[in-house]
N, C-alpha and C positions, 0 to 999 in steps of 0.2 A: 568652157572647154573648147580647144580647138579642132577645127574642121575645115577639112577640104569642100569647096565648090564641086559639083561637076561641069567642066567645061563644054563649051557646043566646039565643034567643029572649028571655027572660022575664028576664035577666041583662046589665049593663054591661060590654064588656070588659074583661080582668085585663092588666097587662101585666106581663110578666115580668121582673126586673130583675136583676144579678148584682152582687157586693159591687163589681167594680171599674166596672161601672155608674153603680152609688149613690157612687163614692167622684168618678168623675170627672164628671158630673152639673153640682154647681155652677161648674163651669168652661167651662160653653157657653153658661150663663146670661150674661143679661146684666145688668152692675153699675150701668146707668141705665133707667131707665125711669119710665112717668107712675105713680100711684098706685095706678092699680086695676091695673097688668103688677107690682108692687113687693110689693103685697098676695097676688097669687095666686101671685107665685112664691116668697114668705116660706111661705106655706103648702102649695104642692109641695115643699123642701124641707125642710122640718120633717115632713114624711110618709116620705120615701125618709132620712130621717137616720140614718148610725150609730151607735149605744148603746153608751153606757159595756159595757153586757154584751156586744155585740157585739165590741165591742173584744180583750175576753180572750177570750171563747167562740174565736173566729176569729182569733185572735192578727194581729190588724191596729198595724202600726209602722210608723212613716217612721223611714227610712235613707239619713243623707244626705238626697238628692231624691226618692228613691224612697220607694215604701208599698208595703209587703208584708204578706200576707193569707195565711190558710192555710183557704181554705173553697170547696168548691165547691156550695158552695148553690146556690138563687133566690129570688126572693121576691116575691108575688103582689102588685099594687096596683091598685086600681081609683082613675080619677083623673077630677075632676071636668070640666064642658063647659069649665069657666072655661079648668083648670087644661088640658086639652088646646086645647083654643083657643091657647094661649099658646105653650105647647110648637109645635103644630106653625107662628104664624107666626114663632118664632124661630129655628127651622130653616131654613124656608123663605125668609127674610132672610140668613143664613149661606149656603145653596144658592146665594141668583141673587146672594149676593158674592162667590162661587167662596170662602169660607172653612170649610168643611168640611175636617176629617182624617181620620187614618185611626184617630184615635179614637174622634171623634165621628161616622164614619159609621153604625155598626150601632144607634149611638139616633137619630138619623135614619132610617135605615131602617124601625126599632120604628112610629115614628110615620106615616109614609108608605107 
C-alpha cells in the first residue's frame, strides 16, 4: 500500500510507492490532455517506470491478464509542483466523477 513520508523542514516530501503502485499507475492517467498535463505526465512516468532490471530482480510477468511480481519493496520519489499539481487534479476529477476504485483508492489517498 501506498504512503506518504513525513517531510523535515529543509526537504520536499518522498512519496512512497510499491511495484503494484508503479505498475498500476498509468491506468488512472489520463490518455488526453492539453500539452503541458501530456508533458508532465510523460515525465511522472518515465520516473516511477519499471526497468529492464526490475523486471528480473522482482521477477515481474504478465499471466494471461494478470502481472505477477515477487517483491515487497518501496520505493522513495520526490515529484515535482508540476508533477503533483497534476496528480492531485486528476484524482480529484476522478473523485467528484464518483470513478474512483478500489484500486486506485490508496493513490488517492497518497495524494490527499
Amino acid at each position: 500500500m501506498s504512503e506518504k513520508n513525513i517531510k523535515s523542514e529543509d526537504e520536499p516530501p518522498k512519496y512512497i510507492l510499491t511495484i503494484r503502485d508503479r505498475i498500476l499507475f498509468p491506468s488512472f492517467l489520463p490518455r488526453e490532455g492539453d500539452f503541458s498535463d501530456m508533458i508532465v505526465k510523460r515525465d511522472f512516468l518515465k520516473k516511477i517506470a519499471i526497468t529492464q532490471d526490475e523486471l528480473l530482480k522482482h521477477k515481474i510477468n504478465r499471466v494471461g491478464t494478470d502481472i505477477t511480481w515477487d517483491c515487497t519493496d518501496t520505493f522513495s520519489y520526490e515529484f515535482t509542483a508540476l508533477e503533483l499539481a497534476f496528480l492531485k487534479r486528476v484524482f480529484a476529477e476522478k473523485n467528484a466523477k464518483k470513478q474512483l476504485t478500489d484500486e486506485s483508492l490508496p493513490l488517492y489517498e497518497l495524494f490527499f
